[in-house]
C-alpha positions in Angstrom: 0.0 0.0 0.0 1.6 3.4 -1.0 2.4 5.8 1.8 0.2 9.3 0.7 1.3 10.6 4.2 4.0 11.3 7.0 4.9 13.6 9.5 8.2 15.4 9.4 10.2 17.5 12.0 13.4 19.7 10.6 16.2 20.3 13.4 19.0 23.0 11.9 22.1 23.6 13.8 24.2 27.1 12.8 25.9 29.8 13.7 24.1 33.4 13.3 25.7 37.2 13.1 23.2 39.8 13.4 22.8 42.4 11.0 22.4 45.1 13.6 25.5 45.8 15.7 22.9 46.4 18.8 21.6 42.8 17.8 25.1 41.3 17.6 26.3 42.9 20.7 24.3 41.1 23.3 25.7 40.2 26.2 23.8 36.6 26.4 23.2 34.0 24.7 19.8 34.2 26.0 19.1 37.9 25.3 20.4 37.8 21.6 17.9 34.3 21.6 15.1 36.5 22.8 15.9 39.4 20.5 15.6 36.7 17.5 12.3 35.4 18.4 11.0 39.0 18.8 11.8 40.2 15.6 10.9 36.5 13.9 6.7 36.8 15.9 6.7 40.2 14.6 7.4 39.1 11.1 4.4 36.0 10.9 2.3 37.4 13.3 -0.4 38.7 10.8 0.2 36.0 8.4 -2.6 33.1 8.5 -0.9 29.7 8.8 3.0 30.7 9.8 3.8 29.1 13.1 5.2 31.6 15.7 8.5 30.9 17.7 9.5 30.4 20.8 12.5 29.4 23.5 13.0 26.4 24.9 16.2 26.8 26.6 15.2 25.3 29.7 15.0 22.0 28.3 17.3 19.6 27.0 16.4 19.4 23.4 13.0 21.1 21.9 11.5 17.6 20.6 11.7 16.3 24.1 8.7 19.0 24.8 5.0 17.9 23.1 4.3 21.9 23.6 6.8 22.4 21.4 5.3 20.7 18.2 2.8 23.8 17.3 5.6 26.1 17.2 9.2 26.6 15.6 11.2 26.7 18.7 15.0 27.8 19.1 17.0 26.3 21.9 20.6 26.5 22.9 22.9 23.3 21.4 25.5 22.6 23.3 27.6 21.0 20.5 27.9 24.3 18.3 31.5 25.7 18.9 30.6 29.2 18.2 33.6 32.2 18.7 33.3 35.4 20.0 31.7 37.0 16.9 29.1 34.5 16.3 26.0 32.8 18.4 25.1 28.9 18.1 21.6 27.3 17.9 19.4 25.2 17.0 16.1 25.7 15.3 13.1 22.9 15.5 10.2 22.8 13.5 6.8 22.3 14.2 5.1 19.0 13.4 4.9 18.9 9.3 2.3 17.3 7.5 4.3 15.8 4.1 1.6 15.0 1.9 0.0 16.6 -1.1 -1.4 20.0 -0.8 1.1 20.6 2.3 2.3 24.4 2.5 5.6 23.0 4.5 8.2 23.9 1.4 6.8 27.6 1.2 6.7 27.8 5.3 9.9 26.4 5.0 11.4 29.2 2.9 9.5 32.1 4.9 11.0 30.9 7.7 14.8 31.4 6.2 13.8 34.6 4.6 12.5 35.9 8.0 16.1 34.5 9.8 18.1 36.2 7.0 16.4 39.2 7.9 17.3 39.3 11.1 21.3 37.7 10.8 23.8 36.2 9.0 23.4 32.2 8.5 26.6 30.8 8.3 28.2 27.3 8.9 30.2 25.3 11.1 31.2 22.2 11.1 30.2 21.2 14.6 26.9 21.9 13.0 24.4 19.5 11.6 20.8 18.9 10.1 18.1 15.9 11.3 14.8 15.2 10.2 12.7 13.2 12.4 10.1 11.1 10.1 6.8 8.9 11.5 3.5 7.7 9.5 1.2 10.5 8.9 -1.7 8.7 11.4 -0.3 6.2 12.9 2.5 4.8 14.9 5.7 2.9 13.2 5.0 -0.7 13.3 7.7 -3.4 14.1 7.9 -4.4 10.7 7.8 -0.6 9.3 11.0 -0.3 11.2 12.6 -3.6 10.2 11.8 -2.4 6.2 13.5 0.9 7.0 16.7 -0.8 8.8 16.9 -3.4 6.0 17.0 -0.1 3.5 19.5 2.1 5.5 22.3 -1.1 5.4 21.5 -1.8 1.8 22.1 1.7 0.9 25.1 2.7 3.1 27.3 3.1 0.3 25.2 5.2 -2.0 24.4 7.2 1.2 28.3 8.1 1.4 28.6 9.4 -2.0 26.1 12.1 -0.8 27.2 13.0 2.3 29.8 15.8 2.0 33.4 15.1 3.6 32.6 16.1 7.3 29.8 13.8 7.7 31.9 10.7 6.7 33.5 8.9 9.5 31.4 11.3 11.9 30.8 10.3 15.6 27.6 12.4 15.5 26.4 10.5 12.6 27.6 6.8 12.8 27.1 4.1 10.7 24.3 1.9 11.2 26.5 -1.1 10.2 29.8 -0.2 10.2 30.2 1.2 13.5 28.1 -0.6 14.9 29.1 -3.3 17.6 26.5 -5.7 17.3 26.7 -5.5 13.1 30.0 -4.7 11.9 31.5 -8.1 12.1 29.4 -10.3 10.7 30.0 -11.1 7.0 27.7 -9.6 4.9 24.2 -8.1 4.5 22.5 -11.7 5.1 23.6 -11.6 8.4 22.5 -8.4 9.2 19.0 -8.8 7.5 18.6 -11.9 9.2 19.7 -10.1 13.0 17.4 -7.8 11.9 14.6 -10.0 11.4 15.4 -11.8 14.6 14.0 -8.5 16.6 10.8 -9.4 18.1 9.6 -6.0 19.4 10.5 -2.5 18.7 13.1 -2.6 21.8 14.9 -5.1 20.2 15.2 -3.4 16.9 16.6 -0.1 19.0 19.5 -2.1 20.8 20.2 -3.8 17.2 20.2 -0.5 15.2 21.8 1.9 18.1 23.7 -0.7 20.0 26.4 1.4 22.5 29.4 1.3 21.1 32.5 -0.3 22.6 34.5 3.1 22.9 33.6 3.1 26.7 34.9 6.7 26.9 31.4 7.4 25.1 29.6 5.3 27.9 26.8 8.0 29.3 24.0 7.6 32.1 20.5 7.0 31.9 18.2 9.3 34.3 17.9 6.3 36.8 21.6 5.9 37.0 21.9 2.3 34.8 24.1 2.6 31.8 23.0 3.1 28.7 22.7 -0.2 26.4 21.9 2.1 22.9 22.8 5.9 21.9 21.5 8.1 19.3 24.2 9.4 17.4 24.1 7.2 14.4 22.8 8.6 10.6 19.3 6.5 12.1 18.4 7.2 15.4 15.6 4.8 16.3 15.8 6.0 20.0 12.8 8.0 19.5 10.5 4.8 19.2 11.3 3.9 23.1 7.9 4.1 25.0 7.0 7.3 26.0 9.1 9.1 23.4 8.2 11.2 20.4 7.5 8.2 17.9 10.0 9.1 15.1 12.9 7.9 13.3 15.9 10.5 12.9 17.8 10.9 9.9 21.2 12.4 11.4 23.4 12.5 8.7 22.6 15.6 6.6 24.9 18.3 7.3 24.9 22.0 8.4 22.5 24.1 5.9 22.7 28.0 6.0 19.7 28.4 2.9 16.1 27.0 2.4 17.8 25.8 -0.8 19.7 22.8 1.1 17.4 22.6 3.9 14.4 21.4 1.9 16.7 19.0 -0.1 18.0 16.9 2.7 14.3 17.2 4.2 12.9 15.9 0.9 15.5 13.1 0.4 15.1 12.2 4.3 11.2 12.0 4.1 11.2 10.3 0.7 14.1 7.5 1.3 11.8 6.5 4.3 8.6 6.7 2.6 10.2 4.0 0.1 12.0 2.0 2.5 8.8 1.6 4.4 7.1 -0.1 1.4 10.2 -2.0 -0.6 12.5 -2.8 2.2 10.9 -5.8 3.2 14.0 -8.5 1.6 17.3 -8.2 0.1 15.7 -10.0 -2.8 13.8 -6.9 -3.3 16.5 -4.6 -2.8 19.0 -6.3 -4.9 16.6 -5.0 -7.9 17.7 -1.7 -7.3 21.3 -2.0 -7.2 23.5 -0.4 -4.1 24.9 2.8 -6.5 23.2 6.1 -5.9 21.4 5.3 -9.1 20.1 2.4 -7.3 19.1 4.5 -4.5 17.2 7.0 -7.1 15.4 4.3 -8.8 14.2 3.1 -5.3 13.2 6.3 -4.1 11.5 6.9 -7.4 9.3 4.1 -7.4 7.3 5.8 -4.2 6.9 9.0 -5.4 3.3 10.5 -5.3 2.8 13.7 -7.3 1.9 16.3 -5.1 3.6 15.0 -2.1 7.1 14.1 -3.3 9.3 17.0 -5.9 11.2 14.8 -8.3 13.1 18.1 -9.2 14.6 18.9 -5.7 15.5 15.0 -5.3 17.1 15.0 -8.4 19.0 17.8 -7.3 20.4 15.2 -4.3 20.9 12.2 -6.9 22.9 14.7 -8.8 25.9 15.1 -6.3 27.4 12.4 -7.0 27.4 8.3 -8.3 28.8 4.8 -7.6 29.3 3.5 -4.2 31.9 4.7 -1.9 32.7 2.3 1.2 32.3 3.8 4.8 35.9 4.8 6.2 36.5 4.6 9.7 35.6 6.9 12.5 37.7 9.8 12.6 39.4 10.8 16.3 38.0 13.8 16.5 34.6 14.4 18.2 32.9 16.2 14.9 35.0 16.4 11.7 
């Protein structure tokens, strides 16, 4: 059955230089934060449909906060490296309905435009770009998640031809197989597919996909003191589908975008690879069709689009930055690039 709908979050991580030098010149993190989100209500205010922003800087990340989801919402990231000119954040959407008929792309742009009005969008390379997907109506299912997973392994290699250099070998953004203990050393994709379809409940599927890594000097807490058995920095965080969390899948991987113009490809690729992989990734037989190239990974993202709710010409802008395959190098020492 084709998926006609999904719901879509947008996290953006940059660095920002205000236009004004009184803007610039705050003495806070919080007050230049607060300046921002005055001058960004003013702007959408009167404009039917625009979600308003707010600050969430009390929390630990904005999609921890079901409040949040109505609103765009700006939070500090503790990650961004920002110097003495420049202020680091971290922009979340509000819940988007990707679907046909769906304003999100013009939003999307509005919401730039109104942030370049304000300051200078620049990058870093501490920064970085997720997109949290889910069904439009429903919850993931178990074997939803196991299509998805199945599709995210197969395409690995087509994934790092897109990617650019400081997203490879990224301990923000792992790989789901390759850096992962419980999958990186078994032979080949049969024994992965077949650990994957070994998982029995969603919880299982989480430790397979996000298993801790080995590096104990990346060994964190949990709230109640136990150790963590999975983490969330890999290019798919399924951490999100733990009971009592948000319900989504996060696509980690893209990098740090400073224009609509990059934003709302890796949104559109993000949204559309796991539209796809929740309908074909149900065998490697079924994969294999496609081929593991990026033209492999066109043809299966292709073969779910839905006029209206998918734009061939912005994924074709992704497809077009590069070919082949390129295998997944190892992590690199240091924490971001």
């Amino acid at each position: 059955m084709a998926v006609s709908s999904l719901r879509i979050g947008i996290e953006t991580e940059f660095l920002l230089c205000a236009h004004e030098k009184q803007d610039q010149c705050k003495s806070t993190l919080t007050e230049f934060a607060e300046a921002l989100v005055r001058h960004y209500n003013a702007k959408v205010r009167d404009i039917p449909g625009r979600a308003e922003m707010r600050m969430a800087f009390d929390i630990w990340h904005a999609s921890e906060d079901p409040t949040n989801f109505g609103y765009w919402t700006v939070v500090e990231e503790m990650s961004i490296d920002p110097d003495e000119d420049h202020w680091g954040l971290e922009f979340a959407s509000p819940i988007i309905r990707y679907e046909a008929g769906s304003p999100w792309r013009q939003n999307l742009h509005a919401h730039f435009q109104i942030i370049e009005s304000y300051a200078e969008i620049l990058p870093d390379v501490t920064c970085g770009t997720h997109v949290h997907v889910s069904p439009g109506d429903s919850k993931w299912t178990l074997e939803q998640a196991k299509n998805v997973s199945r599709s995210i392994l197969y395409f690995e290699e087509a994934f790092e031809v897109l990617l650019p250099p400081e997203r490879r070998g990224n301990r923000e953004c792992r790989s789901n197989q390759s850096d992962n203990p419980m999958l990186k050393h078994l032979p080949d994709l049969n024994g992965c597919f077949e650990k994957i379809q070994e998982c029995s409940s969603i919880k299982a599927l989480i430790h397979l996909m996000n298993a801790k890594d080995e590096d104990h000097s990346f060994v964190c807490e949990e709230w109640n003191g136990e150790k963590a058995v999975t983490e969330r920095c890999y290019g798919f965080n399924f951490e999100n589908l733990m009971e009592g969390k948000i319900g989504t899948i996060e696509f980690r991987r893209p990098p740090c975008v400073t224009n609509y113009q990059d934003c709302v490809m890796w949104a559109e690729f993000g949204a559309s690879f796991m539209q796809a992989a929740m309908q074909y990734g149900a065998s490697l037989k079924h994969l294999r069709k496609y081929g593991l190239s990026v033209a492999g990974l066109a043809a299966f993202v292709e073969e779910a689009t839905i006029h209206g709710m998918n734009d061939r010409g912005i994924l074709a802008e992704m497809f077009a930055r590069g070919s082949g395959t390129l295998a997944v190098g190892p992590l690199k020492y240091d924490h971001y690039y």
